[in-house]
N, C-alpha and C positions, 0 to 999 in steps of 0.2 A: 444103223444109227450113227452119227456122224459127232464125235466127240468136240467137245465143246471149251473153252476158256473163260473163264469171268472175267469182265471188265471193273475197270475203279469207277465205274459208277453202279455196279450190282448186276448189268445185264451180261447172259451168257450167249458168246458168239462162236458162232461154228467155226472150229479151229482150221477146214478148209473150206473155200470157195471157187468159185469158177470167175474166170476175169473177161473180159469181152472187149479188152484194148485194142484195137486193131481189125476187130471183125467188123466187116462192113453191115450196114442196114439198108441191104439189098433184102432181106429174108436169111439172110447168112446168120445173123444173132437171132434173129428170133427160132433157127433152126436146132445153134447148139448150144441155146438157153431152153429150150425144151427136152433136147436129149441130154441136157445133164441133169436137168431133174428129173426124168425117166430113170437116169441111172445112181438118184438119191441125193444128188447137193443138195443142197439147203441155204448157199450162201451164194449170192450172185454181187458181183461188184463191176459196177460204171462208173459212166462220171459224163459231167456235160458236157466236155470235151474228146467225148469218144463220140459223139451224133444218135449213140442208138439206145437212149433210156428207154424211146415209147415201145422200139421192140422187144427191149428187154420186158418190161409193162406187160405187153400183149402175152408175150410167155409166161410169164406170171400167172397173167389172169386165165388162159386159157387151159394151162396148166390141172386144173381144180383142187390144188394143195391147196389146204386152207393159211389164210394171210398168214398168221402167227407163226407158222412154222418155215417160214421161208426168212431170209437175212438177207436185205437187200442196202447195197451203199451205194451210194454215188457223192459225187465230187464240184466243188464250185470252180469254176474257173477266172483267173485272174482279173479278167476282163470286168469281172461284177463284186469288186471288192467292197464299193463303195457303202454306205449303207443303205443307200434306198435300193440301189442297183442290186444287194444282198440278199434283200427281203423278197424281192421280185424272182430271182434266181430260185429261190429255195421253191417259191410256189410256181415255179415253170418246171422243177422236176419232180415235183411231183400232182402235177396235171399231166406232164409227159409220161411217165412211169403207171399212171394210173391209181395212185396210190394217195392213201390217208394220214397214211405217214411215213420218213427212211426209216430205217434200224439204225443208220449209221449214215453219219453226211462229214467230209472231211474240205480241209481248205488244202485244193493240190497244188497250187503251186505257193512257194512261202515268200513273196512278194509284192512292193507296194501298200497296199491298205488293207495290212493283214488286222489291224486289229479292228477295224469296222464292220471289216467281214465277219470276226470271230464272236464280237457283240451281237451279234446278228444271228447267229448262229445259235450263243448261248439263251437268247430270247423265245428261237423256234425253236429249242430244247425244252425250254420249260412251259411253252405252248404247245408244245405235244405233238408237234408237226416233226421232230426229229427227236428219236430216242437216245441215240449217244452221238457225241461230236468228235472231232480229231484231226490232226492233222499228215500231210506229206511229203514226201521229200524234204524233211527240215532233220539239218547236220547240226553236230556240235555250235558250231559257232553262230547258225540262223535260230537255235535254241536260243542261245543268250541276248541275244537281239531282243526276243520278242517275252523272255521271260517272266517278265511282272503281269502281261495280260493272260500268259499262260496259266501261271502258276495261282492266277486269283479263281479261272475255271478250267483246271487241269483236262488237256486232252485224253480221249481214253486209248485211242490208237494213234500211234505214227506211223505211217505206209511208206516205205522206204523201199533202196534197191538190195538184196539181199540173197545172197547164195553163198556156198562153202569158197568161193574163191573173193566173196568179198560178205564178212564176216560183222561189220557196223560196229566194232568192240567199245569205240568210245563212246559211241553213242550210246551203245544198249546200259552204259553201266548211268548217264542220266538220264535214260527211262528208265531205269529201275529204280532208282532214288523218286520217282514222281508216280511209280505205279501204272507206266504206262504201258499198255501189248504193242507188240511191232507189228508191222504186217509185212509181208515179203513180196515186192513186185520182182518181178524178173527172179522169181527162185528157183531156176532151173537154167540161168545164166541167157536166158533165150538162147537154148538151143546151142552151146557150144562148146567144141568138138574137141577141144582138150580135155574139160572138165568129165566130158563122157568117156576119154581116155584114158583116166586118172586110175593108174593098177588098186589104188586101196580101195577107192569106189567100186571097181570092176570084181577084187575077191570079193568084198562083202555083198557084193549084188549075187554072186556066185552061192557063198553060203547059203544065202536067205531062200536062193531062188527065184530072187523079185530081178525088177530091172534098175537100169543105172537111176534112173528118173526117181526110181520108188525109194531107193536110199538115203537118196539128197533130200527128199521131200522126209521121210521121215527121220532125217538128222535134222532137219528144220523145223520139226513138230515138238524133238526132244529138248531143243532152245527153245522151247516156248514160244514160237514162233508162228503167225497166222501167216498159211501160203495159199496163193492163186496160181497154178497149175494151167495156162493158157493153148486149147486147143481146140479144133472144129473137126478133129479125127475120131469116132465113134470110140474105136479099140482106146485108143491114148486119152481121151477122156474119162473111161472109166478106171481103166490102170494106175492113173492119178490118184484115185481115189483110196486104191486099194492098197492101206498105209498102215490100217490096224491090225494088223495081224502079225506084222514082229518088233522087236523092240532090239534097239542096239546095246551094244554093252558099252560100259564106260571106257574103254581103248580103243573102241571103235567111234564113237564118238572123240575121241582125242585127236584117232587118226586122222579123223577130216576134219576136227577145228585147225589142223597143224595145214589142209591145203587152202589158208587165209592168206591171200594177196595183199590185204589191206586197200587196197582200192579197186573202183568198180567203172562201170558203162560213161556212167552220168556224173557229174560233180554242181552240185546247185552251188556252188560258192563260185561257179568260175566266170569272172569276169566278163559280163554283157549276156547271161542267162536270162536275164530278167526282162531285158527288154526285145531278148531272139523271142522269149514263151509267150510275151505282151502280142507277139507283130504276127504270131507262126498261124494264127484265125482266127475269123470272126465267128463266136458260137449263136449271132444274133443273125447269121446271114440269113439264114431261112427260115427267121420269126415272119 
């Protein structure tokens, strides 16, 4: 049983998931979205701009978990901000995904006609076609941007980039004024190789018994933090997972809030983002 977080709108999300960024839909996702709910997820996260909701769908369905117990998100992408464009996006993934409704549908990138999008969003929220809304990659300062349409229907999740070498501190302290859970993309730094270097990370992997991976993820869990765990390796897949079974102390959690770099991969505030994420594909090419 995969422990869970309330959201500020009353629904409980499985505090990890499986991410499917980068897996191609060749059969490749619909491969290790089947074998990770073989080995118990419950929470699968896409997005339009990843190409493979319908496989993730077909896993799903083929699966025979029943719907309710599965937590699936996916993401709109820029390209369909607009409003009609909005409405149309929402029922294209979920004719693609196979589904009656998200669990969870977020706005990924936080640019141009965000707040058309977000109207849009809020409406297929309360038409039942999406159960909770939120948004991603939005920093301190694309918060205050957009905060009147926010804060009239507060996101429940921000998806952000997030590991011990980059910690979101300003951020998280206004979502936590607004009630909102974070979610951790890149919480394992993709894969890099100082971070898995890190001697405090290394004793406490040692103590526990667990590996480098398992400690980060469960210092991410002890912030209150929803992680996606990104892999197509059987072994590493379920390893990911296996989080609940020790808990850190509070110096040890200090030890790795203390390996906080303050900045990370990505910076959505940097100048000409918005229109490299506008120009980088068409997610209509193969409508």
């Amino acid at each position: 049983m995969v422990e869970t977080f309330k959201l500020n709108d009353g629904n409980n999300i499985p505090a990890i998931g499986f991410g499917v960024f980068k897996i191609p839909a060749d059969g490749s996702t619909y491969d290790a979205v089947s074998e990770a709910l073989k080995l118990g997820y419950r929470h699968i996260d896409t997005a339009v701009a990843y190409f493979n909701e319908q496989e993730v769908g077909n896993a799903i369905h083929d699966s025979g978990i029943p719907r309710d117990q599965i937590w699936v998100t996916s993401k709109m992408w820029l390209q369909d901000y607009a409003y009609e464009d909005a409405k149309m996006a929402i029922d294209t993934s979920l004719e693609k995904l196979g589904l009656d409704y998200i669990d969870l549908y977020l706005i990924h990138q936080p640019y141009g006609k965000v707040d058309e999008a977000w109207r849009t969003m809020v409406e297929a929220k309360k038409a039942g076609k999406i159960h909770s809304i939120g948004i991603s990659n939005v920093t301190p300062k694309i918060w205050h941007k957009w905060e009147d349409i926010f804060k009239e229907n507060v996101p429940s999740v921000n998806q952000v980039e997030f590991n011990p070498y980059f910690q979101q501190r300003s951020l998280r302290k206004i979502m936590a004024e607004n009630g909102i859970t974070l979610e951790a993309w890149a919480p394992l730094g993709q894969g890099n190789h100082d971070l898995f270097k890190e001697p405090v990370l290394n004793k406490i992997a040692e103590k526990y018994s667990k590996d480098v991976g398992q400690v980060i993820l469960r210092f991410e869990h002890q912030e209150g933090v929803i992680v996606f765990p990104k892999s197509v390796h059987e072994a590493r897949i379920k390893s990911n997972k296996d989080i609940f079974d020790f808990e850190l102390t509070s110096d040890e959690m200090d030890a790795i809030r203390g390996l906080d770099k303050g900045k990370g991969m990505h910076d959505p505030d940097a100048a000409g983002i918005a229109d490299m994420l506008l120009g980088a594909f068409d997610v209509h090419a193969n409508d």
